[in-house]
Short mmCIF file of the C-alpha atoms (twelve columns), coordinates in Angstrom:
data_MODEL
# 
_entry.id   MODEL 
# 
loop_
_atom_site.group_PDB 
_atom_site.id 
_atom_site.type_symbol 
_atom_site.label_atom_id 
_atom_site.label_alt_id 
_atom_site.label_comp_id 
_atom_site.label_asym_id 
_atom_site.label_seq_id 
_atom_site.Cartn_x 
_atom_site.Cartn_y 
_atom_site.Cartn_z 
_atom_site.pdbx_PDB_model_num 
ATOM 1  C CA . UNK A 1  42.377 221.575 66.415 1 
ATOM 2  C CA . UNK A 2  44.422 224.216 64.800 1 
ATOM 3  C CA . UNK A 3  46.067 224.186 61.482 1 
ATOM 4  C CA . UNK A 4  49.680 223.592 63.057 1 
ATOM 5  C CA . UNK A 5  48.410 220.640 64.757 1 
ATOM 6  C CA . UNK A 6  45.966 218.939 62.219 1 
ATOM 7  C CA . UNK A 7  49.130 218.751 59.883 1 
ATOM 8  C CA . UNK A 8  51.471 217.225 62.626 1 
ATOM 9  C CA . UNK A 9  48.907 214.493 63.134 1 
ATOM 10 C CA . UNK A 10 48.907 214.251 59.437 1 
ATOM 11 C CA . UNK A 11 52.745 214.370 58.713 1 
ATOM 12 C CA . UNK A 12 52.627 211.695 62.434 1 
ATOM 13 C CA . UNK A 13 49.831 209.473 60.557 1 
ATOM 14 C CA . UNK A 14 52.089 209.037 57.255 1 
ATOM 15 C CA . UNK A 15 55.160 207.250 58.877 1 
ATOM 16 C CA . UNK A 16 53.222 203.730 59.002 1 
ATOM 17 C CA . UNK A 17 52.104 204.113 55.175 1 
ATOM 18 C CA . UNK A 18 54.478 202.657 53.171 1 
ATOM 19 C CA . UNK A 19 52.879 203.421 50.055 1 
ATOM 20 C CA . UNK A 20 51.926 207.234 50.435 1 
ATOM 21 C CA . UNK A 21 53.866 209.603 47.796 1 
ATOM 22 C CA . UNK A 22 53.683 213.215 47.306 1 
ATOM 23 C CA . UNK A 23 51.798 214.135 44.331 1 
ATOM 24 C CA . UNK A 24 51.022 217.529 41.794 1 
ATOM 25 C CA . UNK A 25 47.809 219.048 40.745 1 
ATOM 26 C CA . UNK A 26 47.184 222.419 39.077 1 
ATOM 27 C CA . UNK A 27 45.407 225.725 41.196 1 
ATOM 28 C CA . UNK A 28 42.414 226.204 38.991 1 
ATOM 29 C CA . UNK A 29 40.772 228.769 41.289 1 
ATOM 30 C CA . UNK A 30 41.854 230.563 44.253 1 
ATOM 31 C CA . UNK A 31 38.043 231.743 45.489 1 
ATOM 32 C CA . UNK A 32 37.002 229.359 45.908 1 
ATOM 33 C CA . UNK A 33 39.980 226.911 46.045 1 
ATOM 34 C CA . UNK A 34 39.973 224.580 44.068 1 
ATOM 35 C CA . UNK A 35 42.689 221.857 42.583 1 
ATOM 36 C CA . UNK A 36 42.580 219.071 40.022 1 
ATOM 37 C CA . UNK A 37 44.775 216.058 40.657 1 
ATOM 38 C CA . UNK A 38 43.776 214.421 37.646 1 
ATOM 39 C CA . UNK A 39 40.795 214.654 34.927 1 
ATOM 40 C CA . UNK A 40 38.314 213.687 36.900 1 
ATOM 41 C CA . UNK A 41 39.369 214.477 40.851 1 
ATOM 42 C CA . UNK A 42 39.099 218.108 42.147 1 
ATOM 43 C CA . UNK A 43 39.533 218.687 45.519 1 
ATOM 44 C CA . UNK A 44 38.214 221.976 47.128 1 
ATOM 45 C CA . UNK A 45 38.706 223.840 50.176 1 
ATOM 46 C CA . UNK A 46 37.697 221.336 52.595 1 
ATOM 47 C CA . UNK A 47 40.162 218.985 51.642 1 
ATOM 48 C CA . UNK A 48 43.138 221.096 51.260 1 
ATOM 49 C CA . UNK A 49 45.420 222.702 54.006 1 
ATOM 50 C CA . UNK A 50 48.379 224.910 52.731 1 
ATOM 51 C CA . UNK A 51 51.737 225.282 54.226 1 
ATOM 52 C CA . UNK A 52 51.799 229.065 52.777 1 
ATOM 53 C CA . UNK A 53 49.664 231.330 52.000 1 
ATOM 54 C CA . UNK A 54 48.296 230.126 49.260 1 
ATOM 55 C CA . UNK A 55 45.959 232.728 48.298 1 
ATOM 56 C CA . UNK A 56 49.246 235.407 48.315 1 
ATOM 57 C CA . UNK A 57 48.063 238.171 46.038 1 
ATOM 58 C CA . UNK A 58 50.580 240.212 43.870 1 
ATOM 59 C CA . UNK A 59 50.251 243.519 42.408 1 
ATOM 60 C CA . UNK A 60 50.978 243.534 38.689 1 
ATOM 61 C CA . UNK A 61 50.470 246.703 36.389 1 
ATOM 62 C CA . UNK A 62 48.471 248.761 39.304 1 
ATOM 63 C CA . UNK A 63 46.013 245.334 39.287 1 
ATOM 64 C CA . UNK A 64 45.925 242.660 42.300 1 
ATOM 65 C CA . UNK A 65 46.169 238.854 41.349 1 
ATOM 66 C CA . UNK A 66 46.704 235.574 42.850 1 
ATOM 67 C CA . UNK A 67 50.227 234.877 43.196 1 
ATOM 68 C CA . UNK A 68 49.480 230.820 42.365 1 
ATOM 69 C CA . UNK A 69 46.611 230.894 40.190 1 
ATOM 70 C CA . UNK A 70 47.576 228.154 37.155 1 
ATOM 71 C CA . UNK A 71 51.110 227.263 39.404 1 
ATOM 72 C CA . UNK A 72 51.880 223.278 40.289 1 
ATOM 73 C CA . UNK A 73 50.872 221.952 43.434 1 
ATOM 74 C CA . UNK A 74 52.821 219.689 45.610 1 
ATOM 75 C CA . UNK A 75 50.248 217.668 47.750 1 
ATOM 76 C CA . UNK A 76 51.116 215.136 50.431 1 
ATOM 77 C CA . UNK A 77 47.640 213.308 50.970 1 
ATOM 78 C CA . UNK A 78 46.440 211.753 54.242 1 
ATOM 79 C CA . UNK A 79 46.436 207.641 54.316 1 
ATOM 80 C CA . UNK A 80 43.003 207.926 52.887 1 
ATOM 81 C CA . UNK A 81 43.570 210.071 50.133 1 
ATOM 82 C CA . UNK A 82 40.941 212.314 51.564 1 
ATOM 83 C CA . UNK A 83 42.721 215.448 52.633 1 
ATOM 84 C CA . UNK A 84 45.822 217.040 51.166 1 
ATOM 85 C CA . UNK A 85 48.914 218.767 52.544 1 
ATOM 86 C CA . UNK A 86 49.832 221.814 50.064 1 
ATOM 87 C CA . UNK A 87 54.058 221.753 50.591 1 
ATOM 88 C CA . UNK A 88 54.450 224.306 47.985 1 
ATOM 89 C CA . UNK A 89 54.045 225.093 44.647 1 
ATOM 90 C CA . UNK A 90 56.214 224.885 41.126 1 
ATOM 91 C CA . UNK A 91 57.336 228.269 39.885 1 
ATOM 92 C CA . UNK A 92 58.534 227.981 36.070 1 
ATOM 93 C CA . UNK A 93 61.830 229.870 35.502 1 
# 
């Protein structure tokens, strides 16, 4: 199953949950990815599928870095809370 279709039968699988809410977590690492939901959950790559590219570098002073290293992460999770939608992330400013 591609990527395009694993998140249609995700985004499909939500509209009989009536208590499913987006949420926010923080990018702590981009290789590998990694992002905490709270002080004790961290979900990493195999849980997480991104909407973007969400390993986007930037060049800044002649130096690459991660575009959303240390951004806000809006996640819609599956019915199980077991694998997470990345919708975008929180730019400040």
């Amino acid at each position: 199953m591609d990527g395009a279709a694993w998140i249609a039968k995700q985004l499909k699988g939500r509209d009989n949950a009536d208590s499913i809410a987006y949420m926010t977590g923080n990018i702590i690492s981009i290789e590998p990815l990694q992002i905490r939901i709270n002080d004790d959950v961290i979900l990493s790559d195999k849980h997480i599928r991104a909407t973007f590219d969400i390993k986007e570098k930037i060049v800044v002073d002649e130096i690459q870095k991660y575009k959303n290293i240390n951004k806000t992460a809006v996640l819609l999770p599956d019915k199980e809370y077991s694998n997470y939608i990345v919708v975008g992330v929180v730019f400040d400013g």
